[in-house]
C-alpha positions, 0 to 999 in steps of 0.5 A: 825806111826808119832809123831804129834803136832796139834795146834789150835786157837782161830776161830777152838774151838769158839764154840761147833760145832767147837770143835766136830769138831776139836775132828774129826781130832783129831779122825782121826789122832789117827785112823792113830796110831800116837801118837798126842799131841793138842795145844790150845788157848783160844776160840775166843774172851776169851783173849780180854774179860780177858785183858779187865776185868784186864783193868777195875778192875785197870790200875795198874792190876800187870803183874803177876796176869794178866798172871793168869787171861789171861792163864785160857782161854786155860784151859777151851779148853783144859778141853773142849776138853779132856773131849769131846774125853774121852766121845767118847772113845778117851783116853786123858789128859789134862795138864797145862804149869806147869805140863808139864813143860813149863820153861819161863824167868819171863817177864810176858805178854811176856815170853820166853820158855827156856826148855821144859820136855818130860818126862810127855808127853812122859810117857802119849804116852806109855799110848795111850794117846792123850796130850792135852797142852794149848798154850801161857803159861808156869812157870818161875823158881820161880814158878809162871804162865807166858804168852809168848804174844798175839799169843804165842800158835804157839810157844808153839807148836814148841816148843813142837814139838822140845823137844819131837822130833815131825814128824810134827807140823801142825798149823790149822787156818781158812785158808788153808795154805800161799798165794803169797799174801793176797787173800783178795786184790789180787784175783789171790793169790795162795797157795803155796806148800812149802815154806822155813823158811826164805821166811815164816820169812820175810812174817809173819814179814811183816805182814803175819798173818798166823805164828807167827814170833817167831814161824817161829824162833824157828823152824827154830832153830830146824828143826822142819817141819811146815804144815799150814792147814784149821782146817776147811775142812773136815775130811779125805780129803787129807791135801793141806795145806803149809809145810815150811821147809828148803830151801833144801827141796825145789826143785823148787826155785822160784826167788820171793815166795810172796809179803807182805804188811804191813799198820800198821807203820810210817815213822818219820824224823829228818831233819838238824841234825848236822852231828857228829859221834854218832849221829844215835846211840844215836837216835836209842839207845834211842828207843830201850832203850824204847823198841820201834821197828825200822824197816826201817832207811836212812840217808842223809848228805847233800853237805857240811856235816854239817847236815843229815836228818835220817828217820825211822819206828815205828809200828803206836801204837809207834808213840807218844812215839818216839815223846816224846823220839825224844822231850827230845833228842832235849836238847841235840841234835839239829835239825830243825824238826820232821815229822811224816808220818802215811799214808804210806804202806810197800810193800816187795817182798820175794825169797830166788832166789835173792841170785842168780839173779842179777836185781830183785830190778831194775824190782820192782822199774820199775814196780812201776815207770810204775804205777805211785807209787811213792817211799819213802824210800828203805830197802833191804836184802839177799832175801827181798826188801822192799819200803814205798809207799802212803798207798792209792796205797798198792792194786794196788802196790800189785797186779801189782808186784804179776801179773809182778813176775807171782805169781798168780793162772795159772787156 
């Protein structure tokens, strides 16, 4: 008998079909006698009509409410699918985040999980039933309804799946597990067996969209072992999704695991800053201040060190509010320009075997230089190298460097 964290999104219970459907490999897993708790999200397309009803009611709609209004969508699929398997025979209780509880700091819309209870779950399997939690949400310590943001149900499985000691927490999405790379844009993509935190970190931080970045995080934190599986295959197949796990419980590493790329942020630089000590920190202070996500950052001082230029990356939504905050740092620090480039395109390689292989920077960039793809800035780590390349090229930039580091589908 295993412990169970089943996750499922918003695509799996977006209709009635759907439902049943999830209902079986619910069925199936209790048929296995494991014990089983059920996350949910909202079916697919509620959360954005509720942020949009908050939107119309009043532009000043309080955050507080708002988390009472966008958590109701996960409890109608919850009460969905609780009452579906008790009218089929399978005993099951529906809980919302308060009455686990799910304890979050008190930052509405974007809420974090500081403490989980077992006690409620845990009572409920000696009872033989199925638990059924809707993600997303939580209680913050002075009673009121929180939301952790926009796919925060992942998390709220980890998260789960740690405080009650889960086997495994499966996340089931609309596809079968991790690729190399997006098979949308390289056909070649493979599904990879196994993948270790760190690799699933970087790509669902380069804009992977199966996992949620902070649910990576917080199983890695806690050793919890993710399977990401199709909620859309057939019941009793064997499971063929990904497991992402530690990195010493992969046996064959691999020098590069995937390449990513991510179309959704801008490149700013300040050019003839004067060079003084502070200067970047300022800059950069300024943004974070703000709240404002800085990704990639070069600087170059010229010849005779009077002046550097600094760019960085902004998510392209952030773009006109570094404008305005680079605007009123101008009164205080003085440079000759601002430019702003949005057409520009991440691409990044990941493999936790860079640490032991010298060279792997020196094949990407003469790949690129092979195809003509001209590189804008560089950015590397311990097993990620990322460059800024035209957007126009992100496919052909994709598919050469898949196809050099043979990641592809041998078949």
């Amino acid at each position: 008998m295993s412990r169970i964290v089943m996750k499922f999104g918003g695509t799996s219970v977006g209709s009635v079909e759907r439902i049943n459907h999830v209902a079986e490999i619910v069925r199936s897993e209790v048929e296995a006698k494991n014990q089983v708790v059920v996350v949910l999200s909202a079916m697919a397309g509620e959360t954005d009509r509720l942020v949009n009803l908050t939107k119309d009611l009043s532009k000043d709609f309080p955050t507080s409410e708002y988390d009472v209004v966008i958590s109701s969508g996960e409890q109608v699929s919850i009460g969905a699918l609780s009452g579906l398997l008790n009218s089929s025979g399978i005993k099951s209780q529906s809980l919302l985040g308060w009455q686990v509880p799910i304890v979050t700091s008190s930052d509405h819309k974007s809420a974090r999980i500081e403490a989980i209870s077992s006690e409620v779950i845990l009572k409920l399997f000696d009872e033989n039933n199925v638990v059924i939690i809707p993600g997303f949400q939580g209680i913050s310590a002075d009673g009121r309804i929180t939301t952790l943001g926009r796919g925060g149900s992942d998390t709220s499985a980890v998260a789960i799946a740690a405080a009650i000691d889960a086997d495994f927490c499966d996340i089931y999405t609309d596809v079968d597990g991790v690729y190399t790379t997006d098979p949308n844009k390289v056909p070649n993509a493979k599904r990879l067996d196994k993948i270790s935190y760190e690799e699933m970190l970087e790509m669902a931080s380069l804009g992977a969209k199966v996992l949620q970045t902070r649910s990576v995080e917080t199983a890695m934190n806690n050793d919890v072992v993710l399977r990401v599986l199709s909620s859309f295959s057939d019941v009793g197949k064997k499971k063929k999704g990904t497991l992402v796990c530690s990195e010493d419980s992969i046996s064959d590493k691999k020098i590069v695991t995937g390449v990513a790329a991510s179309t959704n942020d801008a490149k700013l630089t300040l050019t003839g800053i004067k060079d003084k000590p502070g200067v970047a920190a300022e800059i950069l202070g300024t943004l974070a201040e703000n709240n404002i996500n800085v990704d990639m950052i070069v600087q170059n001082i010229s010849n005779d060190r009077k002046t550097t230029d600094l760019t960085y990356t902004v998510p392209n939504d952030e773009v006109d509010n570094a404008k305005e905050l680079m605007d009123k740092l101008s009164n205080n620090l003085s440079y000759e320009s601002l430019i702003v480039d949005s057409n520009i395109a991440k691409i990044s390689i990941v493999g936790v075997g860079m640490r032991s292989n010298a060279g792997v920077a020196s094949q990407m960039f003469d790949v690129l230089s092979k195809n003509n793809i001209n590189i804008d800035v560089i950015s590397t780590s311990e097993i990620k190298i990322s460059v800024l390349i035209n957007k126009d090229l992100t496919e052909k930039a994709l598919n050469t460097l898949h196809e050099h580091f043979e990641l592809g589908n041998t078949n």
